[in-house]
N, C-alpha and C positions, 0 to 999 in steps of 0.2 A: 167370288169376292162380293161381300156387302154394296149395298149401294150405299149413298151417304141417308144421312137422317131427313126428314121430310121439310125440318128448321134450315137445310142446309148446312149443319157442322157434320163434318166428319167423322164416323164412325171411330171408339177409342183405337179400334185396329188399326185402321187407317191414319191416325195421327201419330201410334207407337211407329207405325211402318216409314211414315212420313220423316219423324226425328232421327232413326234408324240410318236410314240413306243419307242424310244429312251430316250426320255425326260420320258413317264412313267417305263420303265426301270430304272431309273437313281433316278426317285422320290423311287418308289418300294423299291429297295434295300438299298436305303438309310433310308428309314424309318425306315426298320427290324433291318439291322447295327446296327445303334443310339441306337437303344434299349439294346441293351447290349456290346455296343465297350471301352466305358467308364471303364466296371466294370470288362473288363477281366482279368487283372493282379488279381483282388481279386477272380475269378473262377480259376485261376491257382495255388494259393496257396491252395483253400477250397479244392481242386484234389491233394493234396499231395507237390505241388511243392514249395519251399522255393524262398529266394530272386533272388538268380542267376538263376531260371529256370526262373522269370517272367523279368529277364533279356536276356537272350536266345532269350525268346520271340519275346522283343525289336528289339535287331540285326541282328535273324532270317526277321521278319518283314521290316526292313530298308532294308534289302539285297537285298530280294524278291523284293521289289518296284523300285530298280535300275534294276535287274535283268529282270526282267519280261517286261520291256518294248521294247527291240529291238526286240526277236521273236515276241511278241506279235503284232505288227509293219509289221513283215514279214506276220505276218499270216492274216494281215486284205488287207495285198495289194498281197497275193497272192491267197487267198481264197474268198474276198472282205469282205465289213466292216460290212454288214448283218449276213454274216456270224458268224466271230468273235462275235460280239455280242451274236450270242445265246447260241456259245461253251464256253463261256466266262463265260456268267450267270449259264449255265449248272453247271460247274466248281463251280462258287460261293455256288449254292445252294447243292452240295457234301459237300463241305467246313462245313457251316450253318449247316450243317446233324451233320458232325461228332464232331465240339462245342454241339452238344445237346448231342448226347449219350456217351461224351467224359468218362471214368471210372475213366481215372491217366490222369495227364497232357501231359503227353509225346504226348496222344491224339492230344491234343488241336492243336500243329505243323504240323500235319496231317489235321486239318481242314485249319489254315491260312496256307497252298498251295493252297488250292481250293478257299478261299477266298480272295487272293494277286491276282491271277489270274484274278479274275475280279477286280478290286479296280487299279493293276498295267497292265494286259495285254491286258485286252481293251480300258486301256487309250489312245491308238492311234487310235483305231478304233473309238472312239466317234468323235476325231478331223477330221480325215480322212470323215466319213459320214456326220459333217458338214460343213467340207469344199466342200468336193463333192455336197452337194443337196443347198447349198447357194451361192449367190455371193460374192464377196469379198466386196463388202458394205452393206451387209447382214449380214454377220459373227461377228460381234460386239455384235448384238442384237441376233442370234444364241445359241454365248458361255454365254449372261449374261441369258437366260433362261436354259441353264444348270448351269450354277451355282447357279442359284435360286435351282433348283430341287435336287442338291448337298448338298445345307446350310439349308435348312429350316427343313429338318429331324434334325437337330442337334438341332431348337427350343423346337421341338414337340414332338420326341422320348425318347431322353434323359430323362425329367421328368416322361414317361411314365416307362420304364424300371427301374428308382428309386423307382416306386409305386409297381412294380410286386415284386424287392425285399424286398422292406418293408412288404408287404402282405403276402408271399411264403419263404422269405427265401431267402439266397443268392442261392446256386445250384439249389433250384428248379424254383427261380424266372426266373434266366438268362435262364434255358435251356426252361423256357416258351416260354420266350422272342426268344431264337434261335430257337424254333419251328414256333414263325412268322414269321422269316425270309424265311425259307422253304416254308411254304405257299406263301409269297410274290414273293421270288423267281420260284416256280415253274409258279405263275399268270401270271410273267414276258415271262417266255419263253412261256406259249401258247398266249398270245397275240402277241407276234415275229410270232409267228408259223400261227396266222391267221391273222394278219394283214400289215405283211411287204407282200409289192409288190410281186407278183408270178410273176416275171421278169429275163431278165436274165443279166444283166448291173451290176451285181459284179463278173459275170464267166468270167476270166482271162486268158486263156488256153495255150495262147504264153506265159504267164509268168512261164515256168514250172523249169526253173533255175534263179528264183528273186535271187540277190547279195542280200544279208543278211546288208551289211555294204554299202552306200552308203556316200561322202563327202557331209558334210550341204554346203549348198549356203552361199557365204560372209555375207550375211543380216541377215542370223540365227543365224550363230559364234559371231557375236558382239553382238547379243540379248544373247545368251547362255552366254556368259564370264560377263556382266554385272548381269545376272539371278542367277548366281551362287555364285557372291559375295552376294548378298543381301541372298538369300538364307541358303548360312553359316552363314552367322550374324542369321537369325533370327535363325534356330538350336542352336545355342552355347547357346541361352538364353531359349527356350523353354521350357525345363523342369524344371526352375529354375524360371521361374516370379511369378508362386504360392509360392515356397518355399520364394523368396524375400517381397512377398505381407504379407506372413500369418507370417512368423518368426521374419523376418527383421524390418519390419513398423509393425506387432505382429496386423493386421487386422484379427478380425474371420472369418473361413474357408468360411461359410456363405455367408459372404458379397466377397468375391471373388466370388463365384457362380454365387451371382447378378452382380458381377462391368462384368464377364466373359457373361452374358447371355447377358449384354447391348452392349457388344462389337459384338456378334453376330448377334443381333438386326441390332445395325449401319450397318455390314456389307450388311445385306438383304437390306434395306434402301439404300443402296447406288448404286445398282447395275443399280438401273431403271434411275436414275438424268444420270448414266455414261452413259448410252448406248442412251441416249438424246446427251450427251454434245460433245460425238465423232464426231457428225457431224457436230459441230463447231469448236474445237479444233483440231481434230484431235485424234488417236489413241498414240503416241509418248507422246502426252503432258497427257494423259489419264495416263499413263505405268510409267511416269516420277513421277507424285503425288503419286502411289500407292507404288513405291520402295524410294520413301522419307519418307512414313509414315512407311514402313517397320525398315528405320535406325532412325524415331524418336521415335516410340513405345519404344524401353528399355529407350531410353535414360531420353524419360518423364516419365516413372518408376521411374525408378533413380531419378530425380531432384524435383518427388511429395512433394510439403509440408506436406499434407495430404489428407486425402480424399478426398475432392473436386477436389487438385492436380492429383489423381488415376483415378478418373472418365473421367477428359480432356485427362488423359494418355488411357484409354481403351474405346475412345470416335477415339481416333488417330487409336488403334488398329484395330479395327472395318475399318477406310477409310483405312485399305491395300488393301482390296477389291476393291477399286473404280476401278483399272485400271485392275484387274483380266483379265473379257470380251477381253479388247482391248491386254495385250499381247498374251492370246492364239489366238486371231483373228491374231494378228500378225505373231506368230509360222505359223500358216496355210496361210498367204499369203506371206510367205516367203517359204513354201515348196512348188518343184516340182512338179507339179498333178499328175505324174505318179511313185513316192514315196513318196505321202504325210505321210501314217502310219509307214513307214521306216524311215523317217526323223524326225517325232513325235519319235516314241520309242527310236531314237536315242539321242536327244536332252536330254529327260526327265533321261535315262541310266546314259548321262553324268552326268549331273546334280545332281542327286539321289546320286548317287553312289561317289561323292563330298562331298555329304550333310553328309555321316555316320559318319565320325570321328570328326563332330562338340558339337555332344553333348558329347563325353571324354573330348573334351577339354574345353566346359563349365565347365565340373568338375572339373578339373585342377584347371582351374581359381575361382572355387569356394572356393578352398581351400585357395587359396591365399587371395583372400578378394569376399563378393557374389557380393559388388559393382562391382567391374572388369567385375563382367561377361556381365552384363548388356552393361556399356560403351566397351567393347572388342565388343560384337553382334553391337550394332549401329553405331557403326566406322566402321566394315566390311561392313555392309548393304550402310554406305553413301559413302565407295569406290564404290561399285555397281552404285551409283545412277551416280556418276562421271563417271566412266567407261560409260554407257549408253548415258549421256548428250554430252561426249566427239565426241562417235560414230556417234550420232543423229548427232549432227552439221557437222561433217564430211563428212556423208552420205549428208545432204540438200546443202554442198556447191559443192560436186560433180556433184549434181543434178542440181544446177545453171549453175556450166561449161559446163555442157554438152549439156544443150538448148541452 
């Protein structure tokens, strides 16, 4: 094996091999996930626990994933991002364990720590390790192959884990299913273990007091403030476009499945045209279509004639994805290199942790009328896209003055 470079960056081999691991970490775990993330509210009740415990859940769950992100951040830029990775997945597959031999529900909160932990605390260490081993015209096509390796367990899992409980039963199906996980997850860490670089270009030794909190660069803040409108918007509707599809329009549960599995079809479909189209366009104008279709999704709910109307609407759903790739490409060429997973964990924190009190007040508004909720979510999202479009031009006519 290569040593690293004399600069201390990593040999290309070594960063190919780096992504490599990473990307089957990220398929791995997402497979096992899928297979039973769907059905856990219904494992939480079959354990004794009633509606407010698989509400608990929820909130537990939403907290953790604002939460989890700034340590987890610290720990990838003070320990390096190999690292976190493996303690991260470690962490997952304890989680995975104790969903299996879960007895009461109370369990089950006990395992999503170990399982937040990876899902939210090596969220910055993924960004961080592809920013670090890619270039910045690299990283477009980087993040759409994690995303790939993020969504397609969602095609392929999901029916799989439907089949273990139809066969097995609900408890014994899932805790099947959560003993794949364990296996996938443990596969995970020994291939970290033997095939990340024996290098030393993540030991950080001068960093032994990292600032925990560090100021995002102007360029992040304005992507963050516009991220977080669209963000709320889609929250406030989330839990509510099934209830609007199947009560509302009174379409069988069924066929949301399908209009829902085409929408994630599109998405995977769309990922590979983007990561072509950014080197013509641009990433901005990439970022710009995906937080438009984010504020037209409810609103083409909302204004479906009928089916055919639902399908062009979860047809929109599906391209929010397009620009996925290019804003996290963006996040990361907007962070500093020497807190890139500090500036990730912190962006995501904020964001998250924004995002919790949108689905109450989806409810809110559902009470009032379920239409509201829909037009309330795509009016927030198309202030976002505003906020953004405002920025962007901003930003480019500075960039005029300044040459």
């Amino acid at each position: 094996m290569r040593p690293s470079s004399p600069t201390g960056e990593p040999h290309l081999t070594d960063s190919g091999r780096d992504l490599s691991v990473l990307g089957a970490t990220l398929l791995a775990l997402g497979l096992g996930e899928e297979l039973w993330q769907s059905y856990l509210p219904a494992y939480i009740t079959a354990l004794g626990g009633t509606a407010a415990a698989v509400g608990v859940f929820a909130s537990c769950r939403d907290l953790l994933d604002g939460l989890y992100q700034l340590p987890g951040g610290w720990f990838a830029d003070r320990y390096g991002a190999r690292r976190a990775v493996t303690v991260f997945t470690v962490c997952a597959l304890a989680g995975y364990a104790a969903y299996a031999l879960a007895w009461r529900w109370p369990v089950v909160l006990i395992g999503l720590a170990g399982a937040m932990a990876w899902k939210a605390g090596a969220f910055p260490a993924t960004f961080s390790l592809i920013g670090d081993r890619l270039p910045r015209g690299a990283r477009v096509s980087g993040f759409t192959v994690q995303s790939l390796a993020v969504r397609a367990p969602r095609v392929v899992s999901a029916p799989l884990g439907g089949l273990l409980v139809w066969h097995l039963g609900l408890v014994a199906g899932l805790r099947t299913a959560m003993g794949a996980s364990v296996v996938l997850a443990l596969g995970a860490v020994v291939a970290q273990h033997v095939w990340f670089p024996r290098t030393r270009v993540d030991a950080r030794p001068s960093r032994a007091r990292l600032k925990v909190l560090t100021p995002l660069p102007p360029a992040l803040v304005r992507l963050l403030v516009a991220d977080c409108f669209v963000r709320i918007g889609e929250a406030v509707a989330a839990s509510f476009i099934v209830l609007y599809v199947t009560s509302i329009r009174h379409l069988p549960l069924p066929w949301f499945g399908a209009l829902y599995g085409m929408q994630q079809l599109v998405a995977l479909a769309s990922y590979l045209p983007a990561a072509r189209a950014v080197t013509a366009v641009g990433p901005r104008a990439l970022v710009a279509v995906s937080f438009a279709c984010f504020a037209l999704f409810p609103l083409a709910v909302l204004a479906a004639p009928g089916l055919s109307g639902l399908v062009v609407a979860f047809v929109v759903g599906g391209l929010k994805e397009f620009g996925e790739p290019a804003r996290k490409a963006s996040i990361v060429d907007g962070c500093r290199a020497d807190a890139r997973a500090r500036e990730v964990g912190l962006y995501y924190t904020v964001r998250n942790l924004l995002v919790v009190p949108a689905g109450i007040a989806g409810g809110m508004l559902w009470q009032q009328s379920p239409g509201l909720v829909l037009a309330v979510a795509g009016i927030t999202s198309a202030a976002g896209l505003v906020v953004f479009g405002v920025t962007s031009c901003a930003r480019a006519t500075q960039s005029r003055l300044g040459a």
